[in-house]
C-alpha positions in Angstrom: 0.0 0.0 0.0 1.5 3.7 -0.9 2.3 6.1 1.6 -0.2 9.4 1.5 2.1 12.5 0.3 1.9 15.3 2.5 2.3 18.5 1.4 5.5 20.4 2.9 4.8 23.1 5.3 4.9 26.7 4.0 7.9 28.9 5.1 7.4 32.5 5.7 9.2 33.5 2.6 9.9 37.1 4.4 11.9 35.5 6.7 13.5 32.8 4.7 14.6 35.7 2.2 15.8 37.7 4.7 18.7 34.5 6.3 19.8 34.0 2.8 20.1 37.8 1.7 23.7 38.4 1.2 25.4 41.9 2.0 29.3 42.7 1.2 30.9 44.4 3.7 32.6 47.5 1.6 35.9 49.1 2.9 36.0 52.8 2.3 39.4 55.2 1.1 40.3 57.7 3.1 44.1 59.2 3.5 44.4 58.6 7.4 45.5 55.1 7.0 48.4 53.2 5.1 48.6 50.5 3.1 50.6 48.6 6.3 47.6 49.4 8.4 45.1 47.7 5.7 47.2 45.1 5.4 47.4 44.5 9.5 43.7 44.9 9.5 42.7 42.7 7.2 44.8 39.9 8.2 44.2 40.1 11.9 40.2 40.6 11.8 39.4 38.3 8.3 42.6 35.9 8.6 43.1 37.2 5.0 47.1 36.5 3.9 49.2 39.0 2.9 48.9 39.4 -0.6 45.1 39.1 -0.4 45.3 41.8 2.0 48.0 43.5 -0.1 45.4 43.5 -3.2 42.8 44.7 -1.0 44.6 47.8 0.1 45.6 48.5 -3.5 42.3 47.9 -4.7 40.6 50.5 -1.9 43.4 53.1 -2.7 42.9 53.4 -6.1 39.2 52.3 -6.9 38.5 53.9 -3.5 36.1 50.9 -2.0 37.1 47.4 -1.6 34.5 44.4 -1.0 36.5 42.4 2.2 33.2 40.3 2.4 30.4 38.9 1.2 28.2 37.3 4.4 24.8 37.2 5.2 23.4 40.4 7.3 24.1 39.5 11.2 28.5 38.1 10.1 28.6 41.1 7.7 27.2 43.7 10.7 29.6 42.0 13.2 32.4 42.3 10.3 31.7 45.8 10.2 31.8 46.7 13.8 35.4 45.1 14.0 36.7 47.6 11.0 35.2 50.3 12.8 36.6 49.1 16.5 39.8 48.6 15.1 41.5 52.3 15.9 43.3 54.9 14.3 46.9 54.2 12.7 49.8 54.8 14.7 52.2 55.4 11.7 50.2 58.4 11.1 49.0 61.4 13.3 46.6 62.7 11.4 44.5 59.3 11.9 41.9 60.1 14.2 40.0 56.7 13.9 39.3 53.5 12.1 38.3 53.3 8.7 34.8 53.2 7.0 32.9 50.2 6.3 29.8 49.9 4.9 27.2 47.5 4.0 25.8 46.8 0.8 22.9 44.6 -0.3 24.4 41.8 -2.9 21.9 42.3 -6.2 20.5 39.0 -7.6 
């Protein structure tokens, strides 16, 4: 004898949309931080290596914005408090703070 089929139950597709959005987490130019700081930044808070951190800093000094993550929204929020709590860079005085991140909705 066949086993009935039962219809799956219905997700709130508000909610399941919003776990499975993805945001990148957008580092911002400024001139208040070098390239050594990116670097140090990067590898300490995303475990990126060197030269992925090295094209990083490259990329956000010349194209002024570099993507250091694409996560869904609460790892890409947390990402971007780190940036933010990171602190100014000592190698240069006129660095009054960390740099800018912010977060960008991934288009489908």
């Amino acid at each position: 004898m066949a086993q009935p089929v039962l219809p799956l139950p219905e997700l709130d597709s508000g909610e399941h949309e919003e776990h499975s959005k993805l945001y990148n987490v957008v580092l911002l130019d400024d001139d208040e931080h070098t390239y050594d700081y990116v670097i140090e930044m990067l590898q300490k808070l995303f475990f990126m290596s060197a030269d992925q951190a090295y094209r990083h800093a490259v990329e956000v000094d010349s194209q002024k914005r570099t993507i250091v993550l694409t996560t869904e929204l609460e790892p890409a929020e947390f990402a971007q408090r780190q940036i933010h709590g990171y602190g100014a860079d000592w190698r240069m005085p006129q660095s009054k703070g960390s740099m800018t991140a912010i977060l960008e909705p991934v288009e489908k």
